[in-house]
C-alpha positions in Angstrom: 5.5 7.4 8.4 3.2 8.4 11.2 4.3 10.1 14.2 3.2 8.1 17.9 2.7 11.3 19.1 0.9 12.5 16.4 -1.2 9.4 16.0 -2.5 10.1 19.5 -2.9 13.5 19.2 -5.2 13.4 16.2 -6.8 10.6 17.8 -7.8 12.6 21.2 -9.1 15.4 19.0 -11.2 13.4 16.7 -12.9 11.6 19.8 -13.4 14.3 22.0 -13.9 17.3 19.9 -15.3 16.0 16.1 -17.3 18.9 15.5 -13.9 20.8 15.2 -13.9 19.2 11.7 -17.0 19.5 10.1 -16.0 22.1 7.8 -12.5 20.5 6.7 -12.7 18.7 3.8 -10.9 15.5 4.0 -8.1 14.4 1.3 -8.3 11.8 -1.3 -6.1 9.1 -1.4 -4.2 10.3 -4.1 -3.4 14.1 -2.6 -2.0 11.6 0.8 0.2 9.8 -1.5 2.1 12.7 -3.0 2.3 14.8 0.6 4.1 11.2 1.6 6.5 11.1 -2.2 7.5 14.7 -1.0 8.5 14.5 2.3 10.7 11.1 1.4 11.8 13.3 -1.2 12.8 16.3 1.4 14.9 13.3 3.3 16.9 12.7 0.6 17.9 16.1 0.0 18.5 16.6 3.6 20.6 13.1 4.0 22.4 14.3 0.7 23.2 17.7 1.7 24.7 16.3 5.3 27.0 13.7 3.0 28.6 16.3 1.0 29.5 18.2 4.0 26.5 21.2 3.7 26.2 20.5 6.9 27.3 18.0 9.9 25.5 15.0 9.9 24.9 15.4 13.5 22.0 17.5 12.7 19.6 15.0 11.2 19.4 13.5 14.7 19.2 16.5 16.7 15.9 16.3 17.7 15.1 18.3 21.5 13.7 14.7 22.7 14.3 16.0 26.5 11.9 18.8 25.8 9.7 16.4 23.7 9.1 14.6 26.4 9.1 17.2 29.5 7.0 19.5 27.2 4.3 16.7 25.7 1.9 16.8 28.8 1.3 19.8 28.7 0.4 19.8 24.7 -2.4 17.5 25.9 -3.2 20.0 29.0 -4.0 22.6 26.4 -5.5 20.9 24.2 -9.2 21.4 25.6 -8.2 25.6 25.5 -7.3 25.3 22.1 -10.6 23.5 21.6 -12.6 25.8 23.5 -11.1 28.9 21.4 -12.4 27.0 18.8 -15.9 26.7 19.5 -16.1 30.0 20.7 -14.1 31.8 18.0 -11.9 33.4 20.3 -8.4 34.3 18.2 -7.4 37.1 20.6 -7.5 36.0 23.7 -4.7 36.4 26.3 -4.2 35.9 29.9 -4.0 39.3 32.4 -0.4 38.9 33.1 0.6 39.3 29.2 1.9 42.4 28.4 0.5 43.3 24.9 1.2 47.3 24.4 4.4 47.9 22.0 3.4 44.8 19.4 2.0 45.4 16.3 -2.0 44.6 16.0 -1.8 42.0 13.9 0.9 40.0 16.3 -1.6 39.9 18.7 -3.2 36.6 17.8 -3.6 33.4 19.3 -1.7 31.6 16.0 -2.5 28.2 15.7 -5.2 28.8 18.6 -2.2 28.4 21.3 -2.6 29.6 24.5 -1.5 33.3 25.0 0.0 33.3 21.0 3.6 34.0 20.8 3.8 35.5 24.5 4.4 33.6 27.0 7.0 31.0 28.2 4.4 28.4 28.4 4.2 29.0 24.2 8.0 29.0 23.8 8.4 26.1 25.6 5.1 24.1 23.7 6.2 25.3 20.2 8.8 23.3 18.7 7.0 20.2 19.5 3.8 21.4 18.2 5.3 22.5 14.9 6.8 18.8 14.3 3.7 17.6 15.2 2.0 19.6 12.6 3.9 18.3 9.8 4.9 14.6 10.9 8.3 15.1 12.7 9.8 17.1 9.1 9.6 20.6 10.7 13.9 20.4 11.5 14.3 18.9 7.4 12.3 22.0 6.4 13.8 24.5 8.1 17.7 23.1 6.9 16.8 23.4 3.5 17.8 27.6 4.0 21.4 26.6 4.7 22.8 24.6 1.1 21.3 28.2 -1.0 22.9 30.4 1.7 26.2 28.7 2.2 26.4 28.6 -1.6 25.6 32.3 -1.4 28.0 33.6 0.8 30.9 32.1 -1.8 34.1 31.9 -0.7 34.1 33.6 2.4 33.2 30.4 4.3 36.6 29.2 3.8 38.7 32.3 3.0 36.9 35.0 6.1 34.6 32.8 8.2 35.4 35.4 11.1 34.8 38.1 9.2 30.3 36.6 8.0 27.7 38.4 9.9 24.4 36.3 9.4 20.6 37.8 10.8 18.0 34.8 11.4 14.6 37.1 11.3 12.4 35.8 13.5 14.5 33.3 15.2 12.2 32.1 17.6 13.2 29.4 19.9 16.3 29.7 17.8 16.2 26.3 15.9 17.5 27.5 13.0 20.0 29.8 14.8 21.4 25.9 16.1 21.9 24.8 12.7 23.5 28.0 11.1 25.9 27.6 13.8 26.6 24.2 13.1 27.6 24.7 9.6 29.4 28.3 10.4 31.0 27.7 13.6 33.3 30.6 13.3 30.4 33.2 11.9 29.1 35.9 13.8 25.1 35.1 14.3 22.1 37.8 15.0 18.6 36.4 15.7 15.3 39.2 16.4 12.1 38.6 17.7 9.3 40.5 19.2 8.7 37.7 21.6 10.7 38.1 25.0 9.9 34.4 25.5 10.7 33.1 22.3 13.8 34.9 23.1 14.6 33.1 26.6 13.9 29.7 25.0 16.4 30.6 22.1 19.1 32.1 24.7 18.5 28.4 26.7 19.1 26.1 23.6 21.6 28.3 21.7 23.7 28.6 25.3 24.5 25.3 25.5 26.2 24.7 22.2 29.8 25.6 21.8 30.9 28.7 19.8 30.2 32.0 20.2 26.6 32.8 21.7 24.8 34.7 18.9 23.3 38.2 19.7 19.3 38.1 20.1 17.5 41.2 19.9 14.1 41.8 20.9 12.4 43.7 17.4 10.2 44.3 14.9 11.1 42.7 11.8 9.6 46.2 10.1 12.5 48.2 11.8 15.8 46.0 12.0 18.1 47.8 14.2 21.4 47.1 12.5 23.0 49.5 10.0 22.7 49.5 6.1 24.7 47.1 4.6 25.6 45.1 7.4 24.5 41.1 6.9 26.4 38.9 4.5 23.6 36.5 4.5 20.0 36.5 5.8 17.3 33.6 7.2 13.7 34.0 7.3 11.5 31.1 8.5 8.0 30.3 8.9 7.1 34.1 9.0 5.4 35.7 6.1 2.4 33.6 6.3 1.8 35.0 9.0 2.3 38.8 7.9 -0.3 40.4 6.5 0.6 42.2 3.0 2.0 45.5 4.2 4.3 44.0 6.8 5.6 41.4 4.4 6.7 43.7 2.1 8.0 46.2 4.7 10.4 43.2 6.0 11.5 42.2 2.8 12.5 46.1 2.4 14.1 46.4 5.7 16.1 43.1 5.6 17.3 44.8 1.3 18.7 47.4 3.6 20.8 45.6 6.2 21.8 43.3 3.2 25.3 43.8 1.7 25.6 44.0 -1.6 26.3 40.8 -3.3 24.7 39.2 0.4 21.9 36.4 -0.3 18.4 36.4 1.8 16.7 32.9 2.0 13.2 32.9 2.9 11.1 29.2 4.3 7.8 29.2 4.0 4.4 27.2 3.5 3.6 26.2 -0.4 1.6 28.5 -2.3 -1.4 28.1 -4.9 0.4 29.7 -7.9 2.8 26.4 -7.5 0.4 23.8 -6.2 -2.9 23.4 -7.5 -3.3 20.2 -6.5 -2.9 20.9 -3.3 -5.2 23.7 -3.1 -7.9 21.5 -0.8 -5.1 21.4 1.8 -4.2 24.9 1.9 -7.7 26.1 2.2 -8.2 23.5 5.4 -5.5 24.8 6.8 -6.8 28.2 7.8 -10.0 26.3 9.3 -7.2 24.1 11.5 -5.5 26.1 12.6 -5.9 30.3 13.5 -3.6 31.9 10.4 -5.8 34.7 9.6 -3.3 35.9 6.9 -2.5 32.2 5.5 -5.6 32.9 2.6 -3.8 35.8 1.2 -0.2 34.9 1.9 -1.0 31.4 -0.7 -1.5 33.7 -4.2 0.8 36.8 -2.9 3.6 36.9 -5.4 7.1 37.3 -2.7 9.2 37.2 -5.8 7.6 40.4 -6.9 7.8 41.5 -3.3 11.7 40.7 -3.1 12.1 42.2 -7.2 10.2 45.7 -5.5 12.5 46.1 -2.7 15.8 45.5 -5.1 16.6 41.7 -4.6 17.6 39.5 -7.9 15.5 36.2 -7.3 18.4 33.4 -8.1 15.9 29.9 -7.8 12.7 29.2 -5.9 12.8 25.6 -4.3 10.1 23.2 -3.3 10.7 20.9 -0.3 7.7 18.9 1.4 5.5 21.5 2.3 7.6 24.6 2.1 8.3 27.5 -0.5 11.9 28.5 -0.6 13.1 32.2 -2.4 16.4 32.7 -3.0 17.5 36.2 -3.6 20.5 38.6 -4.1 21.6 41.9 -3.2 23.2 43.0 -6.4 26.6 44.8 -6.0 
């Protein structure tokens, strides 16, 4: 089903701005059909998963509506920047006050053509909203499909030694999925790095006001985890490595081998890829032309099972939900 907010959002962009989409195909009929089969499919497995105890129920209706609504004005403020970047082809533009020395060069983009990228509080605080409007209020169903392979991974510890699980959430952003991994592990010990200092202060904001311990956020790069060998029972990764190019993806993956124990499990979310969907091929190449992801092109045929096998993971099961690639791999030991 369609999004209200989404409805209008599209609507306000095709009206005002159509030559935005001259050079994205549009999808057949068919292609429509199956994107809607899969994301009744993904509610299922997320309904299921919450009725065998995965997870509380609570968390399928957890949605930030306060924010939704506080933040969705200014969605439609920036939408004529995000236009304008557009137009002009301007994927690197930030505003004076943005501090950019100490990031990586190819952080510094304007992803998804937001205002100032990842750097400001203005993009923390538009973020989670624009994300479930990008894929029709399923971003939260996506991003719970990492917990069922990781609490399955972690074995009997979650009953016998909950105090004793250290889980890392690379790249926890506004700390979403940092919300739900303490939901189902209330008694875990929870890490979450970023290299966004306001990604950070929205995640210290939401994660704050739940009950249980607060978990530790650390501003870093993914590419140099500062935690010791050895150190994570279990590991989260989502919604990054599209947006890696090559070198850095593999570098993570090598890094977060490393901080893994042996016998620890690392589940990485991501966008679908080419070598699984064919069919869906039109949509991943319109995606790019949507939306700034200057890495996207070559993320869609990179192999991360390879990626995981190089760096000395044991890939256990690759998943399919909606629109999202799911690896599941083991430290051996």
């Amino acid at each position: 089903m369609r999004s209200p907010i989404k409805t209008l959002s599209s609507r306000v962009s095709t009206t005002f701005v159509p030559t935005l989409y001259q050079d994205v195909a549009p999808l057949s009929e068919e292609i429509i059909g199956k994107i809607r089969d899969r994301l009744e499919q993904l509610y299922e497995a997320d309904w299921q998963d919450a009725r065998q105890g995965v997870y509380p129920e609570s968390l399928l209706f957890d949605n930030p509506w306060e924010d939704f609504f506080r933040y969705y004005p200014g969605v439609l403020v920036d939408m004529p920047l995000i236009w304008q970047r557009i137009l002009q082809k301007q994927y690197q533009q930030f505003d004076e006050p943005i501090v950019r020395e100490s990031y990586p060069k190819y952080y510094l983009q304007n992803f998804h053509f937001q205002t100032n990228g990842y750097l400001s509080d203005q993009s923390a605080n538009l973020y989670d909203l624009q994300v479930e409007l990008l894929f029709n209020g399923a971003a939260d169903a996506m991003r719970r499909r990492v917990l069922a392979p990781l609490k399955q991974g972690l074995g009997q510890a979650v009953n016998a030694a909950p105090h004793s699980l250290r889980i890392l959430d690379v790249a926890c952003g506004t700390g979403r999925t940092l919300k739900m991994l303490r939901a189902m592990l209330p008694q875990a010990a929870l890490f979450g790095t970023d290299l966004s200092p306001a990604y950070l202060r929205k995640a210290n904001q939401l994660l704050s006001k739940i009950s249980g311990e607060l978990p530790q956020l650390t501003r870093a790069n993914a590419e140099e985890l500062p935690y010791a060998d050895h150190y994570f029972d279990g590991i989260t990764c989502v919604f990054l490595f599209h947006e890696l190019p090559p070198p850095a993806r593999q570098a993570i993956i090598d890094q977060c081998y490393r901080v893994t124990r042996p016998g620890g499990t690392f589940v990485i979310c991501d966008s679908i890829q080419k070598l699984d969907h064919p069919e869906f091929a039109e949509m991943m190449d319109n995606f790019p032309a949507l939306f700034h992801e200057p890495y996207y092109k070559n993320y869609v045929t990179d192999d991360l099972s390879a990626r995981l096998q190089a760096a000395g993971y044991e890939v256990r099961e690759i998943q399919h939900h909606f629109m999202s690639k799911y690896w599941i791999a083991r430290k051996s030991g």
